[in-house]
C-alpha positions in Angstrom: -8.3 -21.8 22.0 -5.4 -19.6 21.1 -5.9 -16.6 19.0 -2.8 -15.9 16.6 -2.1 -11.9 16.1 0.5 -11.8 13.1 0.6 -8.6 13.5 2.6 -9.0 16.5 4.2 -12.1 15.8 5.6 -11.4 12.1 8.6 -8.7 11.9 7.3 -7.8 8.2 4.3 -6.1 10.2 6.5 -4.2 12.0 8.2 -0.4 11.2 8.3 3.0 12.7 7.6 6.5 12.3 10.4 8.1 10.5 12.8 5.1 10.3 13.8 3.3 6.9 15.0 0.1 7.5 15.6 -3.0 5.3 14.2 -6.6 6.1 13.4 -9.9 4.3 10.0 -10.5 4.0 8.7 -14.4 3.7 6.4 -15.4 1.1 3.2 -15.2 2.4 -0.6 -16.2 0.9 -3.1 -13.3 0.6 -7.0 -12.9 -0.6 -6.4 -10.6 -3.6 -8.6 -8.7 -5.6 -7.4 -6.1 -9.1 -8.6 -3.1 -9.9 -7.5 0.0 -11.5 -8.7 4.0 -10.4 -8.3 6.4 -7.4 -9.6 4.5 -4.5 -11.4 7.8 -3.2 -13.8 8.0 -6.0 -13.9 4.8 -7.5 -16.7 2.5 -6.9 -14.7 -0.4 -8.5 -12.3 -0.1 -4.6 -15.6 -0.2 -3.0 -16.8 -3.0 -4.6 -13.6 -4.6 -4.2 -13.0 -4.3 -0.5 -17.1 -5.8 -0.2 -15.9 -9.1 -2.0 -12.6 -9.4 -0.5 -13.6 -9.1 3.1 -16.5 -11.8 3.1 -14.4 -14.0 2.2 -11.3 -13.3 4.5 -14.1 -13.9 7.5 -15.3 -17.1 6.3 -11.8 -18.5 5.9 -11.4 -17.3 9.8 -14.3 -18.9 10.8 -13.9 -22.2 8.9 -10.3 -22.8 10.4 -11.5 -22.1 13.9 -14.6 -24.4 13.4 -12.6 -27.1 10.9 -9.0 -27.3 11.8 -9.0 -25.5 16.1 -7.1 -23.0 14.9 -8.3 -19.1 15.2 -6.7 -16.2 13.9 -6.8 -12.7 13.9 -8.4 -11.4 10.2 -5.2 -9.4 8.8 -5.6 -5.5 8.0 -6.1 -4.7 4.4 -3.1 -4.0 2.5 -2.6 -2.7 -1.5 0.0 -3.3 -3.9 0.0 0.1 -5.9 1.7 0.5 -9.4 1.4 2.4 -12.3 3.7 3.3 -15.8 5.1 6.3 -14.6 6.1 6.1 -10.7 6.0 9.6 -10.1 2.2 9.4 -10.5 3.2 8.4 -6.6 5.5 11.5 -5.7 5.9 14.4 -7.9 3.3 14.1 -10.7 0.8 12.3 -8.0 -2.1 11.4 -9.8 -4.3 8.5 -8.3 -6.5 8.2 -11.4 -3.5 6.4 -13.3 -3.0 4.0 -10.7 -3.5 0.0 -11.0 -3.9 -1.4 -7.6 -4.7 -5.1 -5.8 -6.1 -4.9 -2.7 -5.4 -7.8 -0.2 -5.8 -9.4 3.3 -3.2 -11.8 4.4 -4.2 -15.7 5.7 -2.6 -18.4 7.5 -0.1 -20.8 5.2 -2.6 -23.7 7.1 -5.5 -22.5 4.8 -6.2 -25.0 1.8 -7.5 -24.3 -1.6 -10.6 -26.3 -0.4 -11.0 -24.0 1.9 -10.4 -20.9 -0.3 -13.5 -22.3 -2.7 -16.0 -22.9 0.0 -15.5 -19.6 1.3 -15.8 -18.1 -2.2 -19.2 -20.0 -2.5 -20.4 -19.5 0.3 -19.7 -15.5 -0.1 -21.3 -15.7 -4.0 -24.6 -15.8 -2.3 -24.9 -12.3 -1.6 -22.5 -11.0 -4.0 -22.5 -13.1 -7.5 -19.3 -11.0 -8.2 -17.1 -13.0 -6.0 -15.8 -15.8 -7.9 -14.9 -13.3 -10.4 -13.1 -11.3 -8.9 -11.3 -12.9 -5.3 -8.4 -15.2 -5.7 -6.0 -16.9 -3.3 -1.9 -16.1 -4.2 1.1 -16.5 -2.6 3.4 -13.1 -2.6 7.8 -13.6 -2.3 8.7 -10.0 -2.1 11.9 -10.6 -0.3 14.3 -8.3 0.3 12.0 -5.0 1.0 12.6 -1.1 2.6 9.6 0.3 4.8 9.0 2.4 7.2 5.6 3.7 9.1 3.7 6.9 8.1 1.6 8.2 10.3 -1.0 10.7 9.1 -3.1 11.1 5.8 -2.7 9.3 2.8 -1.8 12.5 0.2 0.8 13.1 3.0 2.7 10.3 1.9 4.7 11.6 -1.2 7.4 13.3 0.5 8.3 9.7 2.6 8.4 7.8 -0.7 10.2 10.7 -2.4 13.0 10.1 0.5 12.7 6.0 0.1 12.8 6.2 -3.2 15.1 8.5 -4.7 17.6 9.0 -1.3 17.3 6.2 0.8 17.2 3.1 -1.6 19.9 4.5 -3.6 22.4 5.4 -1.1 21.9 1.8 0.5 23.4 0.3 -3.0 19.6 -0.9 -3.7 17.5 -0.3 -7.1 13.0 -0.8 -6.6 11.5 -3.9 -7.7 8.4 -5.0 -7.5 5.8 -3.2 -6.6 4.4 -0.5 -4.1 3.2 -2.0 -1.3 0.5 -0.1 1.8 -0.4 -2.1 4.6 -3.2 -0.3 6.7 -2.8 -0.6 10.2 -6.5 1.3 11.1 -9.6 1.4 9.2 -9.7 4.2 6.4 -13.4 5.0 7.0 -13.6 5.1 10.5 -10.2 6.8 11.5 -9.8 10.5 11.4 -6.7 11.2 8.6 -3.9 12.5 11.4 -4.2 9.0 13.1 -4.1 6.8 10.0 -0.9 4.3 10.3 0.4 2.9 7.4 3.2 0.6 6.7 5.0 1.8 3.3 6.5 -0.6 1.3 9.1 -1.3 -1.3 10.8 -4.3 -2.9 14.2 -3.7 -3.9 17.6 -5.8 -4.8 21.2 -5.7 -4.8 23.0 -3.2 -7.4 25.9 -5.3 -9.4 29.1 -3.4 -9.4 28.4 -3.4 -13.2 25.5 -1.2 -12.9 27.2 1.4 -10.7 
């Protein structure tokens, strides 16, 4: 049985070090779970990742035992947002920040699918059902690049995508923030984290310049 990588098969999981590019990103269906908090101190993004990730597994393991079909379980990515942006760049200030964390799966997977896992998850964390949902996400037209190193280390790339690059390529932010983590957080040293950074943008009318 073939094992599908998106990673290596989906251009919207690919960027590089230092290079801002633009690219048009499909709509694609994520496990999704809200929260609000700086991730390094809040047990509400512990808690979150433990009822996301049970259920990402059993939605690998049904489709390889149900429909033939295995797959790779996707890194864990965030969409990161908050009132003021520059709680992300100058005023950085994690505690302010709204956040859903979320693990990409196959378009083949059914809502069926998505309960049973849910259930079958709920017995060893009641907090599941609550709290894990299955959404599609049409970001489109996006700018992203890869930074390699610590997560605090990130403001000064953003600082350049947001306030240099987007607006020098005619393009204005929409959506939201987007991280997807190419390592695991807790068990890779900071200097050798890899993270894709993420932004949705769109088209500037000639009316607005």
């Amino acid at each position: 049985m073939t094992k599908t990588d998106f990673r290596k098969t989906l251009d919207s999981y690919r960027a590089r070090s230092g290079q801002l590019r633009v690219l048009e990103v499909p709509p694609l269906r994520y496990v999704m779970v809200d929260g609000r908090g700086d991730p390094n101190s809040s047990p509400e993004f512990t808690a979150a990742v433990e009822a996301l990730y049970p259920v990402a597994y059993k939605l690998k393991f049904a489709s390889k035992q149900d429909l033939g079909r295995d797959y790779v379980v996707m890194p864990l990515e965030g969409l990161w947002w908050s009132e003021q942006m520059e709680t992300f760049t100058s005023a950085r200030d994690k505690s302010r920040w709204n956040w859903t964390i979320m693990s990409m799966v196959p378009d083949w997977i059914t809502g069926e699918m998505f309960e049973a896992a849910v259930s079958a998850a709920a017995v060893k964390n009641p907090a599941v059902p609550d709290r894990v949902r299955l959404e599609t996400l049409d970001e489109g037209r996006c700018v992203q690049t890869l930074h390699i190193g610590p997560f605090d280390d990130e403001a000064e790339t953003l600082a350049r995508m947001h306030q240099e690059f987007i607006p020098e390529s005619g393009l204005a932010m929409t959506g939201r923030h987007h991280e997807i983590y190419l390592n695991d957080f807790r068990r890779t040293a900071p200097a050798r984290l890899r993270t894709i950074l993420r932004q949705p943008v769109e088209a500037i009318s000639r009316s607005e310049v």
